[in-house]
N, C-alpha and C positions, 0 to 999 in steps of 0.2 A: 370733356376733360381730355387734353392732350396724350400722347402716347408717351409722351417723355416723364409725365408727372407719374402715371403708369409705373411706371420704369422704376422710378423712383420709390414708391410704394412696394412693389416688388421687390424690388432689391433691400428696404428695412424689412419688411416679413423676413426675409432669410435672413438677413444679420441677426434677426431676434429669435427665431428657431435654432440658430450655431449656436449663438452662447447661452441659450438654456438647455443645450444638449452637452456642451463642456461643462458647465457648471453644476450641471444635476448630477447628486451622488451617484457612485458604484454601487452597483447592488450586489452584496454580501453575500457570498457563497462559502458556505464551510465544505470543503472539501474532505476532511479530514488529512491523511497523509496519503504525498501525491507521488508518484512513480517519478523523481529527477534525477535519472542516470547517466545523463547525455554529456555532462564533462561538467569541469569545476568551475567554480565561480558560478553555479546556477542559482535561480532566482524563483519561486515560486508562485505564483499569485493566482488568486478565482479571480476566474471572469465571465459572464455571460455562461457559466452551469458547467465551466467547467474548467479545470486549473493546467493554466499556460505557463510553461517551466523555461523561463529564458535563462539563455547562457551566454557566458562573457565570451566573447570571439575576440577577443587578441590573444596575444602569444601565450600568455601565463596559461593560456585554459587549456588543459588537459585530459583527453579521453579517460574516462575513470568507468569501467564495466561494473555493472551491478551482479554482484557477485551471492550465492546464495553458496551455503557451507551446510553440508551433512555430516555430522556429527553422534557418531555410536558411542555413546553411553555405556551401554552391552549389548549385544547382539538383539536384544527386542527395544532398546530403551533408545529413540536419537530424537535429536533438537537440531531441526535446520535454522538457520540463522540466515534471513532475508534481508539484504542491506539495498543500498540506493535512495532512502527516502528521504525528503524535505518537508517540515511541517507546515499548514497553512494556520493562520490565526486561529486558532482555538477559543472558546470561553465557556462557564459551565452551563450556555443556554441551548449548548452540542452535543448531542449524541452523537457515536462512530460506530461502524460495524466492519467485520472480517473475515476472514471464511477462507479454510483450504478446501481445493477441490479433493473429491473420492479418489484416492488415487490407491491402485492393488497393492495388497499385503498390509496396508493402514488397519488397527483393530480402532483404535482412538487417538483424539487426540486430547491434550491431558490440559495445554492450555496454550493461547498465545499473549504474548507480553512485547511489548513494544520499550522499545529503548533510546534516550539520548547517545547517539554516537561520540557525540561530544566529551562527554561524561563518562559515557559506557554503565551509567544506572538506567532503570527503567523510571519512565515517568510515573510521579505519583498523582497526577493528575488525567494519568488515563490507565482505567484498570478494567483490562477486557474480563469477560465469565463469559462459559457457555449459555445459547439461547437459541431455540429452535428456527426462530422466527428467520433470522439474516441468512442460514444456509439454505434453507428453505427460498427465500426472496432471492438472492445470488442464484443460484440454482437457474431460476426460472430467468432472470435476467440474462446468464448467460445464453440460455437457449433458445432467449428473441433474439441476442444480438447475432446467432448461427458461429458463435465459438465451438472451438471442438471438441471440446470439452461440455459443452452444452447439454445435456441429457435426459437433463429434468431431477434428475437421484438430489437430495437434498446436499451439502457443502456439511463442514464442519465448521459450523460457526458461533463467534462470539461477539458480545454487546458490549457495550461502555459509553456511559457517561460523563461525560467531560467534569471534573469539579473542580477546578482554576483555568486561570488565564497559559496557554503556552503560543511564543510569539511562530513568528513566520520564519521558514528556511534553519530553521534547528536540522543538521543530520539527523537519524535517526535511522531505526532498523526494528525489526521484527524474529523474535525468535517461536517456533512453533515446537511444543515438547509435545512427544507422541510415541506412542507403543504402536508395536505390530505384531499381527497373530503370529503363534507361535507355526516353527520349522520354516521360515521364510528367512531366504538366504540373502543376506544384505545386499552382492552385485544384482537379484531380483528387483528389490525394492529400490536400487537408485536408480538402475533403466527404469522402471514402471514410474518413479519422480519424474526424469526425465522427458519420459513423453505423452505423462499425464498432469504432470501435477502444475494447480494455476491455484495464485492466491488473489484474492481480493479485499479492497478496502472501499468504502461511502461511506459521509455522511448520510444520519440516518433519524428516523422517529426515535424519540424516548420508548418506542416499543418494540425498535430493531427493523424498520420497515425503512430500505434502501432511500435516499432522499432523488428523486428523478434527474439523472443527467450529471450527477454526482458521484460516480462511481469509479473507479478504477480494476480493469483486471490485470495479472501480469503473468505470463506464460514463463516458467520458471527457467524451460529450456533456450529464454529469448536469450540469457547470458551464462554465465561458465558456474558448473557445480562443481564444487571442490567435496571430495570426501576426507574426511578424518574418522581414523580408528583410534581407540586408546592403548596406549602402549603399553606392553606386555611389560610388566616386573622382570626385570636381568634374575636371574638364578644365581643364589651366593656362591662365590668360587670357595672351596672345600680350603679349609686352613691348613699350611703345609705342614707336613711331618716333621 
């Protein structure tokens, strides 16, 4: 047989290897909600285990920092509010998990809820509860991957079950409500946020077990903390004589 015919044969093998490599589906990654802080116009998508957030690079697109916000309630009562997210395809065949790290002066945390930025409601389609399992599992995740925050101490975390459809690239945010032991002086507790505190998100097992290669961590101090105190009631001025 000729080398040309060869040739010939070789070169369909590979045209027929490319386009059943184009044409074979994507393989479906639920990521849960993916850290896309990197400027507007961003784009979402799992890919290959693990979710690539492109952004529009012409003029419109805009540095936009993911901004997390500490908010005192009362002196033991605050709800940080973690923004920057984008959602990936959601459906109820998904479970999601989350988890703050141990961070000093934390007694608990009360609950975290996830929100359409859009909207500014929370989704009723994903509704975190505490569960042993995901702080546990984060925990250890982080202290294969030598984060420094890594430690082994269990995470404070919550589980949920997807039960509808939510689409891809929804804003969205995270608010975490949480108490702190008592006589802990609030400038304490945002330094000790600041250079402890990492939250995480994976999809996960219906039993809270991280899904592999699917996870996200975000080091809180990667972008700017804003504090807010609640405003003191003005004192009624005394009616004149």
């Amino acid at each position: 047989m000729s080398t040309s015919h060869w040739s010939r044969i070789s070169l369909l093998i590979g045209l027929f290897l490319t386009l059943a490599f184009l044409l074979a589906p994507a393989k479906e990654v639920q990521a849960c909600m993916a850290d896309c802080s990197i400027c507007s116009g961003c784009s979402c998508k799992a890919s290959g285990g693990s979710v690539i957030c492109d952004c529009n690079a012409n003029a419109a697109a805009q540095v936009v920092p993911s901004v997390t916000i500490v908010t005192f309630v009362s002196p033991r009562h605050v709800r940080l509010t973690i923004e920057g997210y984008k959602t990936t395809n959601l459906q109820p065949t998904t479970s999601c998990v989350t988890a703050l790290s141990p961070v000093e002066g934390v007694e608990r945390v009360n609950s975290i809820t996830n929100y359409n930025s859009e909207t500014d409601r929370r989704f009723k389609e994903v509704a975190f509860a505490p569960a042993e399992t995901p702080g546990h599992e984060l925990a250890a995740l982080a202290s294969e991957e030598g984060l420094p925050l890594g430690t082994g101490a269990p995470w404070f975390g919550f589980l949920s079950k997807i039960t509808g459809n939510v689409n891809d690239n929804v804003a969205n945010h995270f608010v975490v409500d949480l108490i702190l032991k008592k006589d802990v002086r609030p400038d304490d507790f945002v330094q000790a946020l600041r250079s402890q505190g990492m939250f995480a998100t994976s999809s996960s097992t219906p039993d809270g077990v991280p899904n592999p290669g699917h996870h996200h961590f975000r080091r809180l101090s990667s972008s700017e903390v804003l504090v807010l105190y609640p405003e003191r009631p003005k004192p009624e001025k005394a009616p004149h004589q």
